[in-house]
BADRENTOR-98114 format. One record per residue (C-alpha): residue in three letters; residue number from 1; x, y, z. Coordinates in steps of 0.5 Angstrom, whole numbers, plus 500, padded with zeros to 3 digits. Layout:
residues N
+------+------+-----+-----+-----+
! resn ! resi !   x !   y !   z !
+------+------+-----+-----+-----+
!  ALA !  NUM !   X !   Y !   Z !
...
+------+------+-----+-----+-----+
end
This chain:
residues 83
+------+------+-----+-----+-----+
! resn ! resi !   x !   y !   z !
+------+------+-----+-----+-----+
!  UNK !    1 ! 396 ! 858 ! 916 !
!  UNK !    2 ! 394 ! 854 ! 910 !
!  UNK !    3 ! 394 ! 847 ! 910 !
!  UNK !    4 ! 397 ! 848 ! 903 !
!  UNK !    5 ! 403 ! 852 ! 907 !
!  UNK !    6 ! 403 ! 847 ! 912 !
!  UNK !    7 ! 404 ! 842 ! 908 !
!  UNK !    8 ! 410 ! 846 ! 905 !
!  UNK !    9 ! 413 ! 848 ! 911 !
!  UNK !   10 ! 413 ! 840 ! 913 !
!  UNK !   11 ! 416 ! 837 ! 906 !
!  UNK !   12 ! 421 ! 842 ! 907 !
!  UNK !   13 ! 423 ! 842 ! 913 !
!  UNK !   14 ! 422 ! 834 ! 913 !
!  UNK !   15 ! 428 ! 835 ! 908 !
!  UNK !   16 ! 432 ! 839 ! 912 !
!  UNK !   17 ! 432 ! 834 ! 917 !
!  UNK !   18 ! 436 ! 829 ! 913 !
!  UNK !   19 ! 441 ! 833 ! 910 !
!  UNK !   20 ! 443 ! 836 ! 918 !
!  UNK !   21 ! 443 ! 829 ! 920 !
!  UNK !   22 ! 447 ! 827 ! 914 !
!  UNK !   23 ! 452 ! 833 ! 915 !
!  UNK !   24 ! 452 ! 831 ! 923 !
!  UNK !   25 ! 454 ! 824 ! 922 !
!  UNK !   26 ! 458 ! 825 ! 916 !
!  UNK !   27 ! 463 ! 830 ! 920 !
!  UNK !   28 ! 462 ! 825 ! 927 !
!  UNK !   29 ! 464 ! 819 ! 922 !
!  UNK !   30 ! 470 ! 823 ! 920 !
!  UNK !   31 ! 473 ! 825 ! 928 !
!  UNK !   32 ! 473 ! 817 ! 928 !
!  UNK !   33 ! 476 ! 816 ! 923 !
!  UNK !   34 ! 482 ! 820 ! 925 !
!  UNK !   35 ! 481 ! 818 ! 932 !
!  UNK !   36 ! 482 ! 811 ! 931 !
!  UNK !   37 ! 487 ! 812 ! 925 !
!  UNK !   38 ! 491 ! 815 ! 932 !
!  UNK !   39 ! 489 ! 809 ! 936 !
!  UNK !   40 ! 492 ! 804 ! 930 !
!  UNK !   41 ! 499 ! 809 ! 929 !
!  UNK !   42 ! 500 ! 808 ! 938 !
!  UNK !   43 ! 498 ! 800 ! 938 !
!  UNK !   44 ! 503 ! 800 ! 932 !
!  UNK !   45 ! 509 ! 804 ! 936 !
!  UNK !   46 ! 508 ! 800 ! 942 !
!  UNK !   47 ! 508 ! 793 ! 938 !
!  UNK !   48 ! 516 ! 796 ! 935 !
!  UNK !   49 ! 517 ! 797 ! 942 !
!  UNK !   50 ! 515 ! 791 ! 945 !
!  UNK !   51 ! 518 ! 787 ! 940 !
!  UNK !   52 ! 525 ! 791 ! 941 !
!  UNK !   53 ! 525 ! 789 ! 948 !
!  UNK !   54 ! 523 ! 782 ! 947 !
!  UNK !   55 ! 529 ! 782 ! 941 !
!  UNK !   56 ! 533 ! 784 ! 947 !
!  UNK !   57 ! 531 ! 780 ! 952 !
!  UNK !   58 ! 532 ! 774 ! 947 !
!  UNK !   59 ! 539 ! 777 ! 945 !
!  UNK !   60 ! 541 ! 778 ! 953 !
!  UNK !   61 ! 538 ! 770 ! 954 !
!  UNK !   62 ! 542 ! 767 ! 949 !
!  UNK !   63 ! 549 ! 771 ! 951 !
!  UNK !   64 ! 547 ! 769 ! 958 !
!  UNK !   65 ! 547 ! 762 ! 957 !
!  UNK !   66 ! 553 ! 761 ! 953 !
!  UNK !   67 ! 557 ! 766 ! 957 !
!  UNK !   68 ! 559 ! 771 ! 951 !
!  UNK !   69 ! 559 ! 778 ! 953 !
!  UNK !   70 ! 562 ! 782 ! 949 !
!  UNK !   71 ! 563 ! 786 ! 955 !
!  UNK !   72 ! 565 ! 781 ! 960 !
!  UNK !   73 ! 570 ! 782 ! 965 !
!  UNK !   74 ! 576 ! 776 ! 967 !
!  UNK !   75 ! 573 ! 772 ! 972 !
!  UNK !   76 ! 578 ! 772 ! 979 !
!  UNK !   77 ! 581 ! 767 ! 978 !
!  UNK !   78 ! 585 ! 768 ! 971 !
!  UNK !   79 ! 587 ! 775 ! 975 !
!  UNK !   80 ! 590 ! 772 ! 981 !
!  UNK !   81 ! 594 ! 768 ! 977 !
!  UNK !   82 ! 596 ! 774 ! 973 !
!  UNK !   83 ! 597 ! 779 ! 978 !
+------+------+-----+-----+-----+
end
């Protein structure tokens, strides 16, 4: 082979090798992308969820310190009376 030809196949080859890598990173940065758009969407589902449960229990504190469940049952002695 050449020096001529060398030099040829190495500018080409040269050229090849940033084009691949490029192509490479681009498709790698793409699947990170789409793993961190995953990662965004379950950290947001969790911070709903976590605020619905404090929500909750900020709600049950509250009934609980002034007694005003919906849900309450007569206390005993009010059904001794009664019944």
């Amino acid at each position: 082979m050449s020096t001529r030809e060398e030099e040829r196949d190495l500018l080409v080859n040269t050229r090849e090798i940033p084009s691949a890598l490029y192509l490479y990173v681009k498709k790698w940065t793409a699947q990170l992308a789409i793993l961190i758009q995953h990662a965004v969407n379950e950290v947001d589902a969790l911070r709903k969820v976590w605020e619905m449960e404090t929500n909750l229990n900020s709600w049950l504190n509250f009934q609980e310190k002034n007694q005003k469940y919906p849900f309450q049952c007569p206390s005993p002695s009010l059904i001794h009376v009664v019944g």
